[in-house]
PDB file of N, CA, C and O in Angstrom:
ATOM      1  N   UNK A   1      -4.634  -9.359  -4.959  1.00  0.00           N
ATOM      2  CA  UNK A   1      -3.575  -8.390  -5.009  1.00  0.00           C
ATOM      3  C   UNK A   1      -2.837  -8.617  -6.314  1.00  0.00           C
ATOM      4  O   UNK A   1      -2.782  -9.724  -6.849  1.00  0.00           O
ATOM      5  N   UNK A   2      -2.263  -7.501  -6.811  1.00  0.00           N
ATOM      6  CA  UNK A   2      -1.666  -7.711  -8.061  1.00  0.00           C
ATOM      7  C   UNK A   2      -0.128  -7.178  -8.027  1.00  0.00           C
ATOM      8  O   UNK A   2       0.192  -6.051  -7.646  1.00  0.00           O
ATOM      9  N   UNK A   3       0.622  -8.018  -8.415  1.00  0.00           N
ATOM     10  CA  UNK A   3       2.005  -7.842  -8.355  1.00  0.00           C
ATOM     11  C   UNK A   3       2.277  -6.997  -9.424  1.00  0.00           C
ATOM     12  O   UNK A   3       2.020  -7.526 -10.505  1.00  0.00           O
ATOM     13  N   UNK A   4       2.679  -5.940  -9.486  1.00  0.00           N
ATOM     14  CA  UNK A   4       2.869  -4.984 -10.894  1.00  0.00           C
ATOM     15  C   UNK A   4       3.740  -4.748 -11.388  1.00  0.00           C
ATOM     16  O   UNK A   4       3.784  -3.789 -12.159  1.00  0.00           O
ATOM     17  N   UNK A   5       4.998  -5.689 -11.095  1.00  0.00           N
ATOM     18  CA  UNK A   5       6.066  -5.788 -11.244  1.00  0.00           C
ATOM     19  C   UNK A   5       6.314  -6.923 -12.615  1.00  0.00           C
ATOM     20  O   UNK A   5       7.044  -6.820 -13.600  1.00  0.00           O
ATOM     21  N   UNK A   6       5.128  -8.292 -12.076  1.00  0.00           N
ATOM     22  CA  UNK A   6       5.437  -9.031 -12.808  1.00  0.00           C
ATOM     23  C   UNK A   6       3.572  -9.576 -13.054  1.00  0.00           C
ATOM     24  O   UNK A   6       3.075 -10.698 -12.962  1.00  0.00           O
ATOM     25  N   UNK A   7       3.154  -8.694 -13.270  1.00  0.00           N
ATOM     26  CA  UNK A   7       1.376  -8.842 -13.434  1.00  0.00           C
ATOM     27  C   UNK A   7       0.536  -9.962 -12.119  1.00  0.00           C
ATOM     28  O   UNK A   7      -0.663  -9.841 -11.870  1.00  0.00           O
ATOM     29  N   UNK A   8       1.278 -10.815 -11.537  1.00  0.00           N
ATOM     30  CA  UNK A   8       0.710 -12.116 -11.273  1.00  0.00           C
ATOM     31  C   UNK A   8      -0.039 -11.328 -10.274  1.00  0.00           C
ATOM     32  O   UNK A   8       0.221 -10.258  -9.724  1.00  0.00           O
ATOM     33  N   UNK A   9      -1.378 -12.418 -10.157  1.00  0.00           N
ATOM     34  CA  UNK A   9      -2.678 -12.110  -8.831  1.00  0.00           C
ATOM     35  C   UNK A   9      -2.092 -12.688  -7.842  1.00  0.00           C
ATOM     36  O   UNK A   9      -1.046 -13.275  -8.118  1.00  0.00           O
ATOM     37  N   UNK A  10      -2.449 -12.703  -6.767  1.00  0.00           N
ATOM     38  CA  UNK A  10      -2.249 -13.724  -5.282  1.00  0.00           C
ATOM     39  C   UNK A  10      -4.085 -12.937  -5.113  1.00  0.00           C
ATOM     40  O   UNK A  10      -4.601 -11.823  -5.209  1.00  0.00           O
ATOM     41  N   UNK A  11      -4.418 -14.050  -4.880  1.00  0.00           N
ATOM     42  CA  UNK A  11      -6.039 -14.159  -4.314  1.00  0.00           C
ATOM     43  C   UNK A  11      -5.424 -14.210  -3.061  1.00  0.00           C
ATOM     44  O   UNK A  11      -4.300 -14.458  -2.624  1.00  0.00           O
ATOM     45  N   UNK A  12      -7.031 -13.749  -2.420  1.00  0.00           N
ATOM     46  CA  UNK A  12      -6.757 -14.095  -0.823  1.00  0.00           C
ATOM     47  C   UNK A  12      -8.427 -13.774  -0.087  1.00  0.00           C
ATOM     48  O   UNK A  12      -9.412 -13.287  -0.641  1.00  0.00           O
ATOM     49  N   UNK A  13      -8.317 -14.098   0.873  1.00  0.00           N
ATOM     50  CA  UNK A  13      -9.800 -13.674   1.632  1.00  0.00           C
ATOM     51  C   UNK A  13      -9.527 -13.233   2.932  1.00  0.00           C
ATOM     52  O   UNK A  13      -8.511 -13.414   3.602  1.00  0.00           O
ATOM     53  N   UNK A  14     -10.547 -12.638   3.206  1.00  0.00           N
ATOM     54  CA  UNK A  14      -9.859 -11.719   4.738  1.00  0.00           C
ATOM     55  C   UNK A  14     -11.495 -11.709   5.352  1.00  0.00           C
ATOM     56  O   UNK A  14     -12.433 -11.099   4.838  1.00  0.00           O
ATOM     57  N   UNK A  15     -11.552 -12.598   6.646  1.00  0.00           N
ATOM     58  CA  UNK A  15     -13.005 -11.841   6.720  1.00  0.00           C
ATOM     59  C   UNK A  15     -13.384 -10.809   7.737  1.00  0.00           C
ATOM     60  O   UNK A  15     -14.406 -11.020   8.390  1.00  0.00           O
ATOM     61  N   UNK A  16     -12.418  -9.287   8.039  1.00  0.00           N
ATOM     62  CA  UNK A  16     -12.624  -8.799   8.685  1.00  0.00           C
ATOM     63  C   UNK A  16     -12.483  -7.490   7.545  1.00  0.00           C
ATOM     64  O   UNK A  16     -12.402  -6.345   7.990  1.00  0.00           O
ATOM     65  N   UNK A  17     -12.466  -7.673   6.439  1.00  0.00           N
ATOM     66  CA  UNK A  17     -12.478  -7.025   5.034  1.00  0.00           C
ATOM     67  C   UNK A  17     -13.943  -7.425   4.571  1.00  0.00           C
ATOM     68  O   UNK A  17     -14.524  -6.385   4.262  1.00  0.00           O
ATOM     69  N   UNK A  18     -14.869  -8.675   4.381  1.00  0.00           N
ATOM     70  CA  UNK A  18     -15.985  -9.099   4.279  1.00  0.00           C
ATOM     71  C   UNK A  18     -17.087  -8.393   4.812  1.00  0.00           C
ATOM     72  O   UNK A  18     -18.057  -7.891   4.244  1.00  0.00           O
ATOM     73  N   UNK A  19     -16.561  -8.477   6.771  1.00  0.00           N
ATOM     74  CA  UNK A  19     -17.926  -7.801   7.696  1.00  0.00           C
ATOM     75  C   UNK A  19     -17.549  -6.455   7.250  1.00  0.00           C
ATOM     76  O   UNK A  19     -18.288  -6.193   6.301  1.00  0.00           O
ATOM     77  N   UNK A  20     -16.772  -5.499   7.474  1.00  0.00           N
ATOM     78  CA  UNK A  20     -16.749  -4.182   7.313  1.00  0.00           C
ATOM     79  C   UNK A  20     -17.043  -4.028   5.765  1.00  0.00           C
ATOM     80  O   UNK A  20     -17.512  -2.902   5.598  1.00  0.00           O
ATOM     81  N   UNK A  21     -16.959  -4.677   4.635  1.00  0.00           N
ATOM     82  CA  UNK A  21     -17.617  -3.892   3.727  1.00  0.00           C
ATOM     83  C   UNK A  21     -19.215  -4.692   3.691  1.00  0.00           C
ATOM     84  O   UNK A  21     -19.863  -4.479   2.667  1.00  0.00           O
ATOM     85  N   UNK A  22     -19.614  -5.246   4.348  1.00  0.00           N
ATOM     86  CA  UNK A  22     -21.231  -5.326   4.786  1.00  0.00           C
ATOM     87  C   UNK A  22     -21.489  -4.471   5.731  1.00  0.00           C
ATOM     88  O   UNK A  22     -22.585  -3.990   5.442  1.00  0.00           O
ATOM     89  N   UNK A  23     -21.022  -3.906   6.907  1.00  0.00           N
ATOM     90  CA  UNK A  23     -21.488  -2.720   7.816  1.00  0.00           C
ATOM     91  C   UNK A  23     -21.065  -1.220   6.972  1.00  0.00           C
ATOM     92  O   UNK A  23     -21.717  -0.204   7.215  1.00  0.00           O
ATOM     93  N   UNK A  24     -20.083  -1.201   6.115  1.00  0.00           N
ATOM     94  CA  UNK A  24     -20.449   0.327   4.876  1.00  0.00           C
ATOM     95  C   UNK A  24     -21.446  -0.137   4.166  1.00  0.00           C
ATOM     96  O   UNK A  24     -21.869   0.936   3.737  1.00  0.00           O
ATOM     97  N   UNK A  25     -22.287  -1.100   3.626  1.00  0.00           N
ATOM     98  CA  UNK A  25     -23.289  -0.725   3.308  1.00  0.00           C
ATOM     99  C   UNK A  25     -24.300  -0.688   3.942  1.00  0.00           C
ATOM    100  O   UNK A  25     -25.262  -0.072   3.483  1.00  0.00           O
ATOM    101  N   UNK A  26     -24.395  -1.462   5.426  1.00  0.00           N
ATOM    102  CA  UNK A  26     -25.836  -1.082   5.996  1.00  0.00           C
ATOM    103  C   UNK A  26     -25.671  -0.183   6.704  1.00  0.00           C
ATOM    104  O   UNK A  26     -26.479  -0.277   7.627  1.00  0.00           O
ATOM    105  N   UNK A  27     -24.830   0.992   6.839  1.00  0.00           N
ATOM    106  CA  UNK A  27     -24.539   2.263   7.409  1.00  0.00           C
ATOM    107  C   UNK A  27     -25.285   2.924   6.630  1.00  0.00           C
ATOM    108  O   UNK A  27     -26.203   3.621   7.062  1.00  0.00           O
ATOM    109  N   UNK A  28     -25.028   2.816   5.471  1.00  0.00           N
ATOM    110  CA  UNK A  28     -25.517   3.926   3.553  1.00  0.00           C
ATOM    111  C   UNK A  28     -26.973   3.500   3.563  1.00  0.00           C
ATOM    112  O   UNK A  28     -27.809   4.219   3.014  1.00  0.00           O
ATOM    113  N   UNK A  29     -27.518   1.720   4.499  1.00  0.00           N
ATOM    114  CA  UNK A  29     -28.866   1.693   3.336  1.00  0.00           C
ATOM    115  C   UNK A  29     -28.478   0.739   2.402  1.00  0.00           C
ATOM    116  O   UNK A  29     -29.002   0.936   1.305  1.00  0.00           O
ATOM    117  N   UNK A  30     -27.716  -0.263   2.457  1.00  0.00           N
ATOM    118  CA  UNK A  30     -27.744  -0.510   1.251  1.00  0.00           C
ATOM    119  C   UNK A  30     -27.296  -2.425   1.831  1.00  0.00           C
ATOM    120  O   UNK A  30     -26.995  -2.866   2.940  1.00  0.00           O
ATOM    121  N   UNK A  31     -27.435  -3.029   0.634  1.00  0.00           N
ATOM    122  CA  UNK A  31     -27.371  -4.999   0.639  1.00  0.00           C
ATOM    123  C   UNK A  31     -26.100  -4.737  -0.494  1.00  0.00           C
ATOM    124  O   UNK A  31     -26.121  -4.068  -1.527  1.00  0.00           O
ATOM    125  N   UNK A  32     -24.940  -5.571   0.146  1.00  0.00           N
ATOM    126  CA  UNK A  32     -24.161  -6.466  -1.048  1.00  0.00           C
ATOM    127  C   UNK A  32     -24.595  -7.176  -1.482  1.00  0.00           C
ATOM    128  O   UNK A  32     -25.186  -8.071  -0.878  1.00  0.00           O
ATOM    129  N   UNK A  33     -24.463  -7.062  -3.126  1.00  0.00           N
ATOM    130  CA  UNK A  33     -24.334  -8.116  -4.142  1.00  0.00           C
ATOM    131  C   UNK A  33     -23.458  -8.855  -4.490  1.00  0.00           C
ATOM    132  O   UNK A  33     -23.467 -10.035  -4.840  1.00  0.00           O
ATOM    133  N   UNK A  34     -22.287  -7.749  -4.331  1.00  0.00           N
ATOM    134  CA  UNK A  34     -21.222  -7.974  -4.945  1.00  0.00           C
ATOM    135  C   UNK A  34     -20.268  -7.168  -4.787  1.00  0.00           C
ATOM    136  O   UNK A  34     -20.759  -6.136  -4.330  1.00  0.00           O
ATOM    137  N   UNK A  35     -18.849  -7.026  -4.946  1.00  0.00           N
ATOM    138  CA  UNK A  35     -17.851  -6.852  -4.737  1.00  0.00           C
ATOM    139  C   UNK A  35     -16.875  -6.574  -5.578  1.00  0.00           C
ATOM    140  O   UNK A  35     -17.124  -6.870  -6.747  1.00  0.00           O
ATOM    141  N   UNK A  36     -15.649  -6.012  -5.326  1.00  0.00           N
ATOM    142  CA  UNK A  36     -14.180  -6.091  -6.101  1.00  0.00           C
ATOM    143  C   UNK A  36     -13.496  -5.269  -5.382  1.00  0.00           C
ATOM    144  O   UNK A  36     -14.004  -4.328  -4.772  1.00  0.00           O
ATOM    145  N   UNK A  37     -12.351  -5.532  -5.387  1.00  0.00           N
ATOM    146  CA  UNK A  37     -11.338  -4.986  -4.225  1.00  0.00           C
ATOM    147  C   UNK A  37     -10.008  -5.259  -5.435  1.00  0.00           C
ATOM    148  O   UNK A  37     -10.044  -6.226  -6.196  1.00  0.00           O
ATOM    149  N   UNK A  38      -9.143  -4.481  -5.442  1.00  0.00           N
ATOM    150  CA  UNK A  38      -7.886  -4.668  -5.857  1.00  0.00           C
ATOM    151  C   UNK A  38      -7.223  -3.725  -4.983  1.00  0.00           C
ATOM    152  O   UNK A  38      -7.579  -2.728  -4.354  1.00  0.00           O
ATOM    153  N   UNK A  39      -5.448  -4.775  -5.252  1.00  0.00           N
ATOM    154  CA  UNK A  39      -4.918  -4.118  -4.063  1.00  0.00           C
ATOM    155  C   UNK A  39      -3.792  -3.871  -5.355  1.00  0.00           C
ATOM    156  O   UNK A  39      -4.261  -4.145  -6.460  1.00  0.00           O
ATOM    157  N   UNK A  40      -2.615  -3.472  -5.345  1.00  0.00           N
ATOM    158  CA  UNK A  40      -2.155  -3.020  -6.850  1.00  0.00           C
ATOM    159  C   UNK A  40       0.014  -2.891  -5.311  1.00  0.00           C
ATOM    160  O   UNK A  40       0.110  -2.210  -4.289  1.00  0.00           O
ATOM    161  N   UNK A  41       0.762  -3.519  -5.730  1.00  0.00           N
ATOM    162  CA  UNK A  41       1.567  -4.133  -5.119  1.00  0.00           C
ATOM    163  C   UNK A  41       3.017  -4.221  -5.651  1.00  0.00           C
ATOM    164  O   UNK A  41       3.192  -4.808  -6.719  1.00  0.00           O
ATOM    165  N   UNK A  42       3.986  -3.731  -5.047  1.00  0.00           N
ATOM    166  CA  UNK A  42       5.518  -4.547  -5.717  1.00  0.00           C
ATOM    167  C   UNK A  42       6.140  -5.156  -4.164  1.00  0.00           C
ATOM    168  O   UNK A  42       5.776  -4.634  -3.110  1.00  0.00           O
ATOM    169  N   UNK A  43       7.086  -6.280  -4.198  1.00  0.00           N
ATOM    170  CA  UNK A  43       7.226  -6.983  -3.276  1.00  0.00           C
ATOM    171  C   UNK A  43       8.358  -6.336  -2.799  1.00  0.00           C
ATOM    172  O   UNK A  43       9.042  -5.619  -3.528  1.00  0.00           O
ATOM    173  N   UNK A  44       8.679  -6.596  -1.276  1.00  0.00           N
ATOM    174  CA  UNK A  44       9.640  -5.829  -0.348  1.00  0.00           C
ATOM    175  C   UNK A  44      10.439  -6.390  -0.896  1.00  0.00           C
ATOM    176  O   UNK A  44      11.106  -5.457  -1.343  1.00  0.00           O
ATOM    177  N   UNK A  45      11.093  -7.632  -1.349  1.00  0.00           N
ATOM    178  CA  UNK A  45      12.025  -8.045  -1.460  1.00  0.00           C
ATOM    179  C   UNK A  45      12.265  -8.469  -2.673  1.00  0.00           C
ATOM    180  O   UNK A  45      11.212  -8.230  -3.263  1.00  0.00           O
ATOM    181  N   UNK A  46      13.208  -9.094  -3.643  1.00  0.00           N
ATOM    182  CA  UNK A  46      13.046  -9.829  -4.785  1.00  0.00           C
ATOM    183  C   UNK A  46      12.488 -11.695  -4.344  1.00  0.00           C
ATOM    184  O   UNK A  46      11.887 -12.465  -5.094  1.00  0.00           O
ATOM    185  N   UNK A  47      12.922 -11.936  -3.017  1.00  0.00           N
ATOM    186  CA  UNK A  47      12.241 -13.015  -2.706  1.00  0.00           C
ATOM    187  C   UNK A  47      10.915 -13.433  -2.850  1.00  0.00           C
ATOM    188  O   UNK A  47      10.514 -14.527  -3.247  1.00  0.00           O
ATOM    189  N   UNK A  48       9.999 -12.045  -2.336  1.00  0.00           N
ATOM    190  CA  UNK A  48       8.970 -12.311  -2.271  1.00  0.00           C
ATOM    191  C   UNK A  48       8.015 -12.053  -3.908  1.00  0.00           C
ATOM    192  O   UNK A  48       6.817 -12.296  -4.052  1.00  0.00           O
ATOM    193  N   UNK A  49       8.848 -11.574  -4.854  1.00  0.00           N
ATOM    194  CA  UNK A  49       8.298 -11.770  -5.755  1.00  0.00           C
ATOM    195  C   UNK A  49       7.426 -12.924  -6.454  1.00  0.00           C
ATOM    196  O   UNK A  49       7.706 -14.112  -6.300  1.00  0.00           O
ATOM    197  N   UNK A  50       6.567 -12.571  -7.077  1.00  0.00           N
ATOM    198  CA  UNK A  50       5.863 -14.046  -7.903  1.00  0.00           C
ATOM    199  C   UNK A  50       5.832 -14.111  -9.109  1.00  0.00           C
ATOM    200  O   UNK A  50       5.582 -13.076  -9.726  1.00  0.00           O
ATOM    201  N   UNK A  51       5.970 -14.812  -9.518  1.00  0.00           N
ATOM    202  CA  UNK A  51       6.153 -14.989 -11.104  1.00  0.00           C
ATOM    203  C   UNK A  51       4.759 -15.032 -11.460  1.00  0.00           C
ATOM    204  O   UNK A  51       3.977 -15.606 -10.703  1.00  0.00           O
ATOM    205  N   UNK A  52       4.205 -14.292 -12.921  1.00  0.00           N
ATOM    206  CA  UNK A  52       3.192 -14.303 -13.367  1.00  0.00           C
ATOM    207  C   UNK A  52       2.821 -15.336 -13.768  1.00  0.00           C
ATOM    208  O   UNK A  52       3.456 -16.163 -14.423  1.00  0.00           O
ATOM    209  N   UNK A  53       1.266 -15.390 -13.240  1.00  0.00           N
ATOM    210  CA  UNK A  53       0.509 -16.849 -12.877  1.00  0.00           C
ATOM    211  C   UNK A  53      -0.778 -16.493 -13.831  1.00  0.00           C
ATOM    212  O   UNK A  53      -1.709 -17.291 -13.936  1.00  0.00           O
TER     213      UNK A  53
END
């Protein structure tokens, strides 16, 4: 996810984001290789802000 406020990433993994983009591709026909996901973000609060990392 990208904070766009103050550029910084927060990585993260989700694996119910993992299986479902492996069942859209064997729905289509198709094998993951590979991946990219961005999530594009400003924080609810000034707390939860992050400083660019």
């Amino acid at each position: 996810m990208i904070d766009v406020t103050s550029g910084a990433v927060i990585e993260f993994s989700c694996v119910e984001i993992e299986a479902l983009q492996k069942k859209i591709a064997a729905d289509y026909g198709y094998q993951v290789i590979g991946h990219r996901l961005e999530l594009l973000g400003v924080p609810l609060t000034p707390e939860d802000r992050q400083e660019d990392q």
